[in-house]
mmCIF file of the C-alpha atoms, coordinates in Angstrom:
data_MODEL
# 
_entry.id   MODEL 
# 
loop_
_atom_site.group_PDB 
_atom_site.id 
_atom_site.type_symbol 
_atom_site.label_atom_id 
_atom_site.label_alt_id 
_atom_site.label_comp_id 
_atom_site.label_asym_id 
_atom_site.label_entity_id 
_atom_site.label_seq_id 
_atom_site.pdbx_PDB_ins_code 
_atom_site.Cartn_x 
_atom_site.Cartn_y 
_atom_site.Cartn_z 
_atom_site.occupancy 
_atom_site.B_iso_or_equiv 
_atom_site.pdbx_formal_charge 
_atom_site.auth_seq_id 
_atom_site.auth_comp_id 
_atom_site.auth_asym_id 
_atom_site.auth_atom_id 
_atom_site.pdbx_PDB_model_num 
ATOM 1   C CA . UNK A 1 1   ? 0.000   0.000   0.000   1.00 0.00 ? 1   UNK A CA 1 
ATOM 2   C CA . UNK A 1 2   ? 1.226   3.642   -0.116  1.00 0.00 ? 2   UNK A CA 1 
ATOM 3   C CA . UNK A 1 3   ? 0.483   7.105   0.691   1.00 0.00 ? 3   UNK A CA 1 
ATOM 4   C CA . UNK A 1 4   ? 1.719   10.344  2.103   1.00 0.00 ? 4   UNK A CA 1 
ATOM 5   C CA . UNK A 1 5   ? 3.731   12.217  4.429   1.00 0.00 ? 5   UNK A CA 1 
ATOM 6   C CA . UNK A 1 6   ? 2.698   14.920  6.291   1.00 0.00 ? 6   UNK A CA 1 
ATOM 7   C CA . UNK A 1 7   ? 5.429   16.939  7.553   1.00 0.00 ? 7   UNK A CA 1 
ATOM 8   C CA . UNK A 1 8   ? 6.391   19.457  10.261  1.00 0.00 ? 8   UNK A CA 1 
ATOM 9   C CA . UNK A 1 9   ? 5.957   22.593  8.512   1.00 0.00 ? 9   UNK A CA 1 
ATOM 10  C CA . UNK A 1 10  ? 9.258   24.065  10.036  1.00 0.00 ? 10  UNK A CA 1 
ATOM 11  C CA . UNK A 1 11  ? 11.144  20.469  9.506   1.00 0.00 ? 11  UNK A CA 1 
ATOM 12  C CA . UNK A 1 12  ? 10.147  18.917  5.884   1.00 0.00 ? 12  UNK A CA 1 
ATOM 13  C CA . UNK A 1 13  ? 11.963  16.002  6.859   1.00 0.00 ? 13  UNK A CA 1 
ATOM 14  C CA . UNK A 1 14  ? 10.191  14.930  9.890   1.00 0.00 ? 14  UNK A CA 1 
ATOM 15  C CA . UNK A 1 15  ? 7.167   12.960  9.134   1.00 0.00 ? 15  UNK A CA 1 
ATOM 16  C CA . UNK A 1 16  ? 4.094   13.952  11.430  1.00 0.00 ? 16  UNK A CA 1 
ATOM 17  C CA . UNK A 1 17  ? 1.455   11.621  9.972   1.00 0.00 ? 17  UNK A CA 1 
ATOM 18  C CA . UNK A 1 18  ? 0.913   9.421   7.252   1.00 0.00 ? 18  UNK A CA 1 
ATOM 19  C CA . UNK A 1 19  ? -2.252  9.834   4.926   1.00 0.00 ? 19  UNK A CA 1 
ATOM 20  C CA . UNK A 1 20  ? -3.241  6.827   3.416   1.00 0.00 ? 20  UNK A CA 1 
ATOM 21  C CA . UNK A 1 21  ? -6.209  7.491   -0.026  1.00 0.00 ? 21  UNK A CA 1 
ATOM 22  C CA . UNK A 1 22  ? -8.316  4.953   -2.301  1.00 0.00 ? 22  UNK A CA 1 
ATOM 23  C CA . UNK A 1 23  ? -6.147  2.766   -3.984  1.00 0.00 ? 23  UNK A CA 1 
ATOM 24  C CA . UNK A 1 24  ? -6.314  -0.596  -5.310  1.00 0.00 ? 24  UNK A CA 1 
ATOM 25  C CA . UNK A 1 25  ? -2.942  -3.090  -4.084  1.00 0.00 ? 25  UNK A CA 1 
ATOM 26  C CA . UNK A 1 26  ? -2.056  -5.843  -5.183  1.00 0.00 ? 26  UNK A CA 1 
ATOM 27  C CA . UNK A 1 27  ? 1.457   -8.167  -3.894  1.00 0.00 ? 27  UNK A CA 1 
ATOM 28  C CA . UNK A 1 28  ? 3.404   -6.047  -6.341  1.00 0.00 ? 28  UNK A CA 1 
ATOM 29  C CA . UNK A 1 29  ? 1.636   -2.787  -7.031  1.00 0.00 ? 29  UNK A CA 1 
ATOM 30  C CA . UNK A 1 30  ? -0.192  -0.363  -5.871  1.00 0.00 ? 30  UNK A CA 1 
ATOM 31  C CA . UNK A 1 31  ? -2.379  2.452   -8.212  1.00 0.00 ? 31  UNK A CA 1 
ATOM 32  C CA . UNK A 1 32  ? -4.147  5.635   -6.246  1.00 0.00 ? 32  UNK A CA 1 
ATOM 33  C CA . UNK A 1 33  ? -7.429  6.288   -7.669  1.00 0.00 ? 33  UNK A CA 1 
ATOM 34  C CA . UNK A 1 34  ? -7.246  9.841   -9.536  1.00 0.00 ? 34  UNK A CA 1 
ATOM 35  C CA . UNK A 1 35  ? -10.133 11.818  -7.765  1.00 0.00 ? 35  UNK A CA 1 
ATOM 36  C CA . UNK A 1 36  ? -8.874  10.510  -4.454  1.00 0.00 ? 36  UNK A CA 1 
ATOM 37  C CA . UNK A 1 37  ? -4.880  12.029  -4.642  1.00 0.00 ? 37  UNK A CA 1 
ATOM 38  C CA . UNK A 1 38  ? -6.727  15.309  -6.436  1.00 0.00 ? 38  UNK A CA 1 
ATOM 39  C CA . UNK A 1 39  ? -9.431  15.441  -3.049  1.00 0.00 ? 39  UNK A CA 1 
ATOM 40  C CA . UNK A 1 40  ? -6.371  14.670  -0.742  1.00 0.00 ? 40  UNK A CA 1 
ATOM 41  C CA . UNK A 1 41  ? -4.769  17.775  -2.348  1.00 0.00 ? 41  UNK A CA 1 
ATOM 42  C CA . UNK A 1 42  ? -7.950  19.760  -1.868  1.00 0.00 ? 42  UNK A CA 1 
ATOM 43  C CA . UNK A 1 43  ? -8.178  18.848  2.029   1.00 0.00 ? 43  UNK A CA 1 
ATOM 44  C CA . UNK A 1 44  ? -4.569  19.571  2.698   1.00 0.00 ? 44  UNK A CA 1 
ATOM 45  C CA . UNK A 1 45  ? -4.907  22.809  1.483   1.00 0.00 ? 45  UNK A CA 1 
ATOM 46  C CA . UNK A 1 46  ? -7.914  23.424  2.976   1.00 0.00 ? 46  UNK A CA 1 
ATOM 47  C CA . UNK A 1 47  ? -6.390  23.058  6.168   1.00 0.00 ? 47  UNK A CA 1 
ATOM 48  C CA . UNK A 1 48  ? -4.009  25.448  5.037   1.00 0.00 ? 48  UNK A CA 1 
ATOM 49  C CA . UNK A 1 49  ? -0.920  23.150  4.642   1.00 0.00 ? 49  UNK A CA 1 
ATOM 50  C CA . UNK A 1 50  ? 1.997   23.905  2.143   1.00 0.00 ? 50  UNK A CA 1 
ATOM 51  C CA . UNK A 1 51  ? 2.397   21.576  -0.494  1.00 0.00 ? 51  UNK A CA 1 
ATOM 52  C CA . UNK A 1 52  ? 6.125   20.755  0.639   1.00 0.00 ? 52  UNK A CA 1 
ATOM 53  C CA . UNK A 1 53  ? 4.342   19.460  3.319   1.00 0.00 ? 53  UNK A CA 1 
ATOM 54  C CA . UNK A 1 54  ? 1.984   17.112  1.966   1.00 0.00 ? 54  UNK A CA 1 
ATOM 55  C CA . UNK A 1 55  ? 2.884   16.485  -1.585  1.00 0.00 ? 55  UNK A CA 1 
ATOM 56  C CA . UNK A 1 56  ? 6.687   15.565  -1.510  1.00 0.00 ? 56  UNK A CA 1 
ATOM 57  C CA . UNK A 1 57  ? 7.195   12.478  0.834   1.00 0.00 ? 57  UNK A CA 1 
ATOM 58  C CA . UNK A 1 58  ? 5.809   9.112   -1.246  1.00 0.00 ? 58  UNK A CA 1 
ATOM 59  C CA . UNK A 1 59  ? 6.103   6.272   1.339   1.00 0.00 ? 59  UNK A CA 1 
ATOM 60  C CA . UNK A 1 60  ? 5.015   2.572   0.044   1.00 0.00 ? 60  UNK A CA 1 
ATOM 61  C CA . UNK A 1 61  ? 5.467   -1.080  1.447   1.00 0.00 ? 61  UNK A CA 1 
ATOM 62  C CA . UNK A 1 62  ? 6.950   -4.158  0.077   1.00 0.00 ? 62  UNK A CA 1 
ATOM 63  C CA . UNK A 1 63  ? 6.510   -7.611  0.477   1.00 0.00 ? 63  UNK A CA 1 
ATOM 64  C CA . UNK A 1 64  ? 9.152   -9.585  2.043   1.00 0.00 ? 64  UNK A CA 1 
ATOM 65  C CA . UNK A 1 65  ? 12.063  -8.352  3.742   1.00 0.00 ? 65  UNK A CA 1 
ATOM 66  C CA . UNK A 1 66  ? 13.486  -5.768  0.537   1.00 0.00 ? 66  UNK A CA 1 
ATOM 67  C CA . UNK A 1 67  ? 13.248  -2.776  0.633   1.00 0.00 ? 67  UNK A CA 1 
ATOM 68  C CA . UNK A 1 68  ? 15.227  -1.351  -2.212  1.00 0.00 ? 68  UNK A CA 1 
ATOM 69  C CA . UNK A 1 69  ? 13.414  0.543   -4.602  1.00 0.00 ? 69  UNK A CA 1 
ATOM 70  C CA . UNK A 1 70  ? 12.081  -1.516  -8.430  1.00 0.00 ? 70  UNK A CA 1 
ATOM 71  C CA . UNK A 1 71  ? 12.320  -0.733  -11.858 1.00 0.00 ? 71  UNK A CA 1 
ATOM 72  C CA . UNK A 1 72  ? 8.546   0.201   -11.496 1.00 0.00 ? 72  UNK A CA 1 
ATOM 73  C CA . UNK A 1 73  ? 9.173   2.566   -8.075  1.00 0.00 ? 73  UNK A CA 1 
ATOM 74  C CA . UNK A 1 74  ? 12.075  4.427   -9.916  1.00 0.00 ? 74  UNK A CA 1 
ATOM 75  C CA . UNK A 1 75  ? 9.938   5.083   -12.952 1.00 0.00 ? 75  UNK A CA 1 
ATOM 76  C CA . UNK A 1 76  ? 7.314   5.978   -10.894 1.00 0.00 ? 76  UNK A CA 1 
ATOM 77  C CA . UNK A 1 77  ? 9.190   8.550   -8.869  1.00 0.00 ? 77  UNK A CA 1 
ATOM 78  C CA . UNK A 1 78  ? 10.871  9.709   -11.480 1.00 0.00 ? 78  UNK A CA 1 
ATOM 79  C CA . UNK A 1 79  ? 7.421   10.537  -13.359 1.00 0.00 ? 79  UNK A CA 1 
ATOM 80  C CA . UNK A 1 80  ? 5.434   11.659  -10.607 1.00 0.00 ? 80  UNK A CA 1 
ATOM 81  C CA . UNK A 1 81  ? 7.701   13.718  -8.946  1.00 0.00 ? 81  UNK A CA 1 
ATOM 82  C CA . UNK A 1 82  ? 10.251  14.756  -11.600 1.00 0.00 ? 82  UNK A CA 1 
ATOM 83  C CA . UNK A 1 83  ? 8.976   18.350  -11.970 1.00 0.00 ? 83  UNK A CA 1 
ATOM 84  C CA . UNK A 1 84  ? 8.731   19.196  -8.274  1.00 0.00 ? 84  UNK A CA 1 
ATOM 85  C CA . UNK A 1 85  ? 11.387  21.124  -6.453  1.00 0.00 ? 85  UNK A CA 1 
ATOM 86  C CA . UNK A 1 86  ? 12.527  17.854  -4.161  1.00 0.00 ? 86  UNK A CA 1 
ATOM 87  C CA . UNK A 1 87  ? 10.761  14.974  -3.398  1.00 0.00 ? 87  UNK A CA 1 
ATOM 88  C CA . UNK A 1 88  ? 11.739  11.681  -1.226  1.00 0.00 ? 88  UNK A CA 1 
ATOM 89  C CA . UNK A 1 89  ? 10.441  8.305   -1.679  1.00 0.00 ? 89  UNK A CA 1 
ATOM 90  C CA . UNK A 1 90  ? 9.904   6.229   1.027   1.00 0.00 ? 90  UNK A CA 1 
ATOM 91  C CA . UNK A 1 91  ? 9.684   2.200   1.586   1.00 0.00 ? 91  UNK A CA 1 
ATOM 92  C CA . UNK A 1 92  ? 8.805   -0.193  4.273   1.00 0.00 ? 92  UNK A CA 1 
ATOM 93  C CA . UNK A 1 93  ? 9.468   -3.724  4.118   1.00 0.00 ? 93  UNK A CA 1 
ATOM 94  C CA . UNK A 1 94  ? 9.031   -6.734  6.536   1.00 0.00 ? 94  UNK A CA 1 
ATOM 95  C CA . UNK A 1 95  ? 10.873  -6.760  10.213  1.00 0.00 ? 95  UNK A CA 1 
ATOM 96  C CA . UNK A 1 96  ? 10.875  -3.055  9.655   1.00 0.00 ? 96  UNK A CA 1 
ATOM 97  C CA . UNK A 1 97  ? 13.764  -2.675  6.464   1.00 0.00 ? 97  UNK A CA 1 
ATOM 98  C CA . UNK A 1 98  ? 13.304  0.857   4.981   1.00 0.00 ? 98  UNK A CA 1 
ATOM 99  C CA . UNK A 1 99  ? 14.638  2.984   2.613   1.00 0.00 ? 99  UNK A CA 1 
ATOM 100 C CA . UNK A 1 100 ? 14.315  6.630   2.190   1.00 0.00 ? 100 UNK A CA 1 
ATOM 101 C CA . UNK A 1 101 ? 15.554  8.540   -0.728  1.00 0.00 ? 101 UNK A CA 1 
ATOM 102 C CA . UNK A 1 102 ? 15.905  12.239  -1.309  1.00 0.00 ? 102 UNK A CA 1 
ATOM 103 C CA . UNK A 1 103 ? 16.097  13.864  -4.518  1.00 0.00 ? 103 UNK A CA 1 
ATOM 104 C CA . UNK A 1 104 ? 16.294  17.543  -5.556  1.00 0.00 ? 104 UNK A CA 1 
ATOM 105 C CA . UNK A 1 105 ? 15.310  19.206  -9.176  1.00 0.00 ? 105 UNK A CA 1 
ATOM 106 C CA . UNK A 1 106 ? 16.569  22.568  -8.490  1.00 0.00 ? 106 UNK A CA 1 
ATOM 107 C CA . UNK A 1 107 ? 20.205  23.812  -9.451  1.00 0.00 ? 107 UNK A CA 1 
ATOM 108 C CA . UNK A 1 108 ? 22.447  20.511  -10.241 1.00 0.00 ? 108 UNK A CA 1 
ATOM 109 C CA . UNK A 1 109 ? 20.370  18.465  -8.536  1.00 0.00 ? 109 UNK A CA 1 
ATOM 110 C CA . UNK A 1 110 ? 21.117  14.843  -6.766  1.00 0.00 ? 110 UNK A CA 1 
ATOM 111 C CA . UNK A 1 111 ? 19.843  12.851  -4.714  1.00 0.00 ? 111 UNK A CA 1 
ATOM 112 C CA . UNK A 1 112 ? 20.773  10.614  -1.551  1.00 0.00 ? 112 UNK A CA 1 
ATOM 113 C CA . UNK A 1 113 ? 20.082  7.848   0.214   1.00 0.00 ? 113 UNK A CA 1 
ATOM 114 C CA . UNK A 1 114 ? 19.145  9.028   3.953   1.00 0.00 ? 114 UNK A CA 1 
ATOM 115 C CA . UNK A 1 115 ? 18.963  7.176   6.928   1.00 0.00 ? 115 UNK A CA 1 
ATOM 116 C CA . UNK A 1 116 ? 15.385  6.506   8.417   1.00 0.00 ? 116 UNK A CA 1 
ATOM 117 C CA . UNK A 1 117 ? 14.950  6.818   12.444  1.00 0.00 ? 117 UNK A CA 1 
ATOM 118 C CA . UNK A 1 118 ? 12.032  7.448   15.057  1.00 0.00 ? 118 UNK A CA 1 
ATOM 119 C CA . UNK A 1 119 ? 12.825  10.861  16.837  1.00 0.00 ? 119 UNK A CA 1 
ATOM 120 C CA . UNK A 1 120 ? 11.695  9.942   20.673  1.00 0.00 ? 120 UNK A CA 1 
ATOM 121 C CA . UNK A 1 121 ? 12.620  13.286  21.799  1.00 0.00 ? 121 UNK A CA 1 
ATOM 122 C CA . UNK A 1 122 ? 9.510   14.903  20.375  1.00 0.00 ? 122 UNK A CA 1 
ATOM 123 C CA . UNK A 1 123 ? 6.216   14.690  21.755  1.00 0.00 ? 123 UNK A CA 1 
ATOM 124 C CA . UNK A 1 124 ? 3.626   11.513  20.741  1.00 0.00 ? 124 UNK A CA 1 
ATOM 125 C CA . UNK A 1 125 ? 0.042   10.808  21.137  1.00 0.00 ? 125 UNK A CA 1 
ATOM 126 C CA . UNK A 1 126 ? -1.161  7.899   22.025  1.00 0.00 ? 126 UNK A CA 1 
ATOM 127 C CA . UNK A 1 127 ? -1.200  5.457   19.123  1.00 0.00 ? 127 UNK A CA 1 
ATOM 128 C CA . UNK A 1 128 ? -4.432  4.923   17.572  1.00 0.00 ? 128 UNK A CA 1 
ATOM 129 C CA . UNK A 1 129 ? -4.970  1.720   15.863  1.00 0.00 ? 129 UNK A CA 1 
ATOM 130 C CA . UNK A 1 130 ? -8.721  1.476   15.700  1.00 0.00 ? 130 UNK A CA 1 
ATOM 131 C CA . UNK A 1 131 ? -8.219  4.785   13.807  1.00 0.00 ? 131 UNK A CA 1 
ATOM 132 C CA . UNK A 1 132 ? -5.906  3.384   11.687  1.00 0.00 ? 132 UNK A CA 1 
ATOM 133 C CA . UNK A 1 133 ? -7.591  0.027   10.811  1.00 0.00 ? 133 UNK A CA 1 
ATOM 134 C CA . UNK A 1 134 ? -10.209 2.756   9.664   1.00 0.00 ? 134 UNK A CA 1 
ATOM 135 C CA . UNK A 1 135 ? -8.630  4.735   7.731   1.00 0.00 ? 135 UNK A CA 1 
ATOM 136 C CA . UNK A 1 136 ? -6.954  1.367   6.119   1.00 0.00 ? 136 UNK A CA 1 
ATOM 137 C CA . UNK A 1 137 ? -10.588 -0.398  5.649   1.00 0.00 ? 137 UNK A CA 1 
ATOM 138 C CA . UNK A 1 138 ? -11.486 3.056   4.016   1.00 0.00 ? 138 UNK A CA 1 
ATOM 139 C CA . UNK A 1 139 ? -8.975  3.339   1.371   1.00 0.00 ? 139 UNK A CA 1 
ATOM 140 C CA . UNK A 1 140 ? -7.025  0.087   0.555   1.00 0.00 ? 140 UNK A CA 1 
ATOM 141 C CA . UNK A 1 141 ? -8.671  -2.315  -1.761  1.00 0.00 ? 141 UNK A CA 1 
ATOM 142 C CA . UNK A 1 142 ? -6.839  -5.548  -2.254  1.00 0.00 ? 142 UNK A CA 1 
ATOM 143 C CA . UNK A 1 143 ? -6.801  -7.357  -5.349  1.00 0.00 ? 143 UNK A CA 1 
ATOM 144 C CA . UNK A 1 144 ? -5.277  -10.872 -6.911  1.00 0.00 ? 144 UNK A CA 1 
ATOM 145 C CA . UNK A 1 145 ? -1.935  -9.597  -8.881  1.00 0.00 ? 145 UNK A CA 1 
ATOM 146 C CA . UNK A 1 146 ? -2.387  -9.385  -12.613 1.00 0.00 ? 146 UNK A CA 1 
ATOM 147 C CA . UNK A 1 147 ? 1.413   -10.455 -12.532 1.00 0.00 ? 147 UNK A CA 1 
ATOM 148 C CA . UNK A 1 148 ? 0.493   -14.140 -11.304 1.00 0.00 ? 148 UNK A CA 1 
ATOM 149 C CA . UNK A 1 149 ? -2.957  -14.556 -12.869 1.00 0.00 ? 149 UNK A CA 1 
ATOM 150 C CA . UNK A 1 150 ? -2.778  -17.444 -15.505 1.00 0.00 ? 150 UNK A CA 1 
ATOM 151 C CA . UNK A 1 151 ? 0.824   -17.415 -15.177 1.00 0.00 ? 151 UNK A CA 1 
ATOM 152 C CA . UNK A 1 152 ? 2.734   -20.577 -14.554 1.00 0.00 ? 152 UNK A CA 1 
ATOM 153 C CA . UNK A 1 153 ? 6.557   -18.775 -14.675 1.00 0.00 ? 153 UNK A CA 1 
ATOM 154 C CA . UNK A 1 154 ? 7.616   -15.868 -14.225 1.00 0.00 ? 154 UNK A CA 1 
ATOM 155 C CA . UNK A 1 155 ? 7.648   -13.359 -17.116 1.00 0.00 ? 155 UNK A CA 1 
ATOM 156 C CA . UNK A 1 156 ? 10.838  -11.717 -18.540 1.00 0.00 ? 156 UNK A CA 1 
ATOM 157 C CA . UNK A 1 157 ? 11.823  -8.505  -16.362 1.00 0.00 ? 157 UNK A CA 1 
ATOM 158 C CA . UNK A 1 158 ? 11.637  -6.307  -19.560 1.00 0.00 ? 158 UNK A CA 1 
ATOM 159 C CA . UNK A 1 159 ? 8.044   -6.716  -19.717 1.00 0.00 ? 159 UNK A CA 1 
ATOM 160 C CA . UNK A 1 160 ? 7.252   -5.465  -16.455 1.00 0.00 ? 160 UNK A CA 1 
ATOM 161 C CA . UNK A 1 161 ? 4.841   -2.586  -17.445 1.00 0.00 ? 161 UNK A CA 1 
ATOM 162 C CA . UNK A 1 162 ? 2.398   -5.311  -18.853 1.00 0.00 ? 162 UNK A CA 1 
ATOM 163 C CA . UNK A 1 163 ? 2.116   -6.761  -15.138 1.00 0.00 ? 163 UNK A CA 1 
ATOM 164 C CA . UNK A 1 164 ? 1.724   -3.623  -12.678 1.00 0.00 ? 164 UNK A CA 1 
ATOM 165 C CA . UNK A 1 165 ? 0.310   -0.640  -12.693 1.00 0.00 ? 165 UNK A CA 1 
ATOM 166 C CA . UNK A 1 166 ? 2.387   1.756   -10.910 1.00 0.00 ? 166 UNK A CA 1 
ATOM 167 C CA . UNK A 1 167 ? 0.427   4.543   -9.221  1.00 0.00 ? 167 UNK A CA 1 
ATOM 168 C CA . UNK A 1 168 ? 0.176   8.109   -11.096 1.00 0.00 ? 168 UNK A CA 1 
ATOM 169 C CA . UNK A 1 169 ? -1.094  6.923   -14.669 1.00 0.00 ? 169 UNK A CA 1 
ATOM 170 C CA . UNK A 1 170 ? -4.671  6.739   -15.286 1.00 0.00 ? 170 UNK A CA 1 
ATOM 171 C CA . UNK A 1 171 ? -5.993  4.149   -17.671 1.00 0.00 ? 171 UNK A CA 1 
ATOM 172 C CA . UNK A 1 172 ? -4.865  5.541   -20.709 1.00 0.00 ? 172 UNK A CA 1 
ATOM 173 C CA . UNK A 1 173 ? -1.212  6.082   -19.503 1.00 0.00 ? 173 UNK A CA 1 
ATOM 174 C CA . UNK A 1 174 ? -1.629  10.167  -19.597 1.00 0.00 ? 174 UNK A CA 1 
ATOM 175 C CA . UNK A 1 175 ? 0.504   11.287  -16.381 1.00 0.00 ? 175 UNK A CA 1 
ATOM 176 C CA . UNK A 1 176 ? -2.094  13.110  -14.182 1.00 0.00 ? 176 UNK A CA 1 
ATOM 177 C CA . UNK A 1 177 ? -0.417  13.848  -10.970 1.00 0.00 ? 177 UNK A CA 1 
ATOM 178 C CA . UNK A 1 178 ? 2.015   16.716  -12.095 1.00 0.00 ? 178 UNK A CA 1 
ATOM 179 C CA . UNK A 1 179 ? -0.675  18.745  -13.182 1.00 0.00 ? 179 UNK A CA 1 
ATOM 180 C CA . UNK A 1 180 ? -2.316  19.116  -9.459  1.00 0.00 ? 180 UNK A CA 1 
ATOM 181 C CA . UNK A 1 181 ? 0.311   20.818  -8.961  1.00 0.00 ? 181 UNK A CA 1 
ATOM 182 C CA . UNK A 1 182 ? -0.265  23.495  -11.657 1.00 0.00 ? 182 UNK A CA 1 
ATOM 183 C CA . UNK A 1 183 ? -4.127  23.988  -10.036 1.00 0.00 ? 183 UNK A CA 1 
ATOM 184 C CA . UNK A 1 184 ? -2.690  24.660  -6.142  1.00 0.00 ? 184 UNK A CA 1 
ATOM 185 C CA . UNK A 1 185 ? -3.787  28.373  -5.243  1.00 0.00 ? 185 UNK A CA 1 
ATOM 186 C CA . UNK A 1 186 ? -1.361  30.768  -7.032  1.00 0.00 ? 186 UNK A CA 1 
ATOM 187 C CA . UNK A 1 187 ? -0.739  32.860  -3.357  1.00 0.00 ? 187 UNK A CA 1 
ATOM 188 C CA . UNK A 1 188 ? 0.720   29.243  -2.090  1.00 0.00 ? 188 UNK A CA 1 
ATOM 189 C CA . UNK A 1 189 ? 4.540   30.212  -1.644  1.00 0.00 ? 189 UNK A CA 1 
ATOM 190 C CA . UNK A 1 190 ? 6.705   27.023  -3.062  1.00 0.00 ? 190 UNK A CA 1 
ATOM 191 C CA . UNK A 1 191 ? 10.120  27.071  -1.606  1.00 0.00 ? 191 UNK A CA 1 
ATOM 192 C CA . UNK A 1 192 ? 12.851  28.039  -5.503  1.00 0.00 ? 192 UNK A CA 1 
ATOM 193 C CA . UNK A 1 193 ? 9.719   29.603  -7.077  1.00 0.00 ? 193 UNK A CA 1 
ATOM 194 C CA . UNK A 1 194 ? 9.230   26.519  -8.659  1.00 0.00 ? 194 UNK A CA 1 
ATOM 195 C CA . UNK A 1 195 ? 5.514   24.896  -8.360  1.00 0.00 ? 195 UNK A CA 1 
ATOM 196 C CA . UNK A 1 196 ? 5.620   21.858  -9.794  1.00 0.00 ? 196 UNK A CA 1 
# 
């Protein structure tokens, strides 16, 4: 499954919440439903959030114990969040292996690997789980993995893109998440004067 952090808005880097919206998973993919990620962007805004704080940190899970990015994550990432000024991808495998990778689109830009811990020093509400089973039962929908269906061996690596549907591409491929970013209010301030 995946979704977003929500950050401290005076430490982009430290991850308040996590905002889970409709999306369909399967063992090997996950795909947000289009009106959900545009109403997510509508609500954080509403609640007068900047979009560095809700719109840059793309956390997932994998299955297993890896949790270095695939071919289908890096496309992904580098699609969705190619335009914006930085962006970090995120991933969470079994017995708690994770990955975090920041990446910046301003100046030279780079990226690099950072290291993932859990800051104890700051305060911490109780944990919520009923809430979270919730918000969970309300979003994720599971479904059997075109990638195994009818499939008696594994296909060739190079056809990927016929077996999972990364997140960000509607139906007929057209890349639809960049341009939420050209509809955010134009008296949001984005860090570079970059919006996208």
């Amino acid at each position: 499954m995946g979704g977003f952090g929500i950050t401290a808005a005076d430490d982009l880097l430290y991850i308040e919440d996590v905002q889970l919206v409709r999306q369909v998973c399967t063992g090997a993919s996950v795909a947000f439903e289009d009106q959900a990620v545009a109403d997510f962007f509508d609500r954080q805004v509403d609640l007068g959030r900047h979009v560095s704080c809700f719109a840059r940190i793309w956390l997932h899970t994998h299955p297993g114990n890896f949790a270095e990015p695939s071919q289908v994550d890096e496309a992904t990432f580098a699609r969705v969040f190619g335009r914006t000024d930085w962006a970090m991808m995120f991933i969470l495998a079994c017995q708690g292996q994770s990955y975090a990778r920041l990446r910046f689109n301003v100046g030279p830009g780079g990226a690099m690997t950072i290291p993932v811990t859990v800051d104890y020093s700051r305060p911490f509400a109780a944990s919520d789980h009923a809430a979270w089973k919730e918000q969970y039962a309300a979003n994720v929908r599971c479904e059997a993995s075109r990638f195994w269906e009818n499939r008696t061996t594994l296909p060739d690596r190079g056809n990927e893109r016929d077996f999972f549907e990364p997140f960000g591409a509607d139906g007929d491929g057209r890349d639809w998440w960049p341009d939420l970013f050209d509809e955010m209010p134009s008296d949001m301030e984005v860090p570079h004067g970059n919006h996208a």
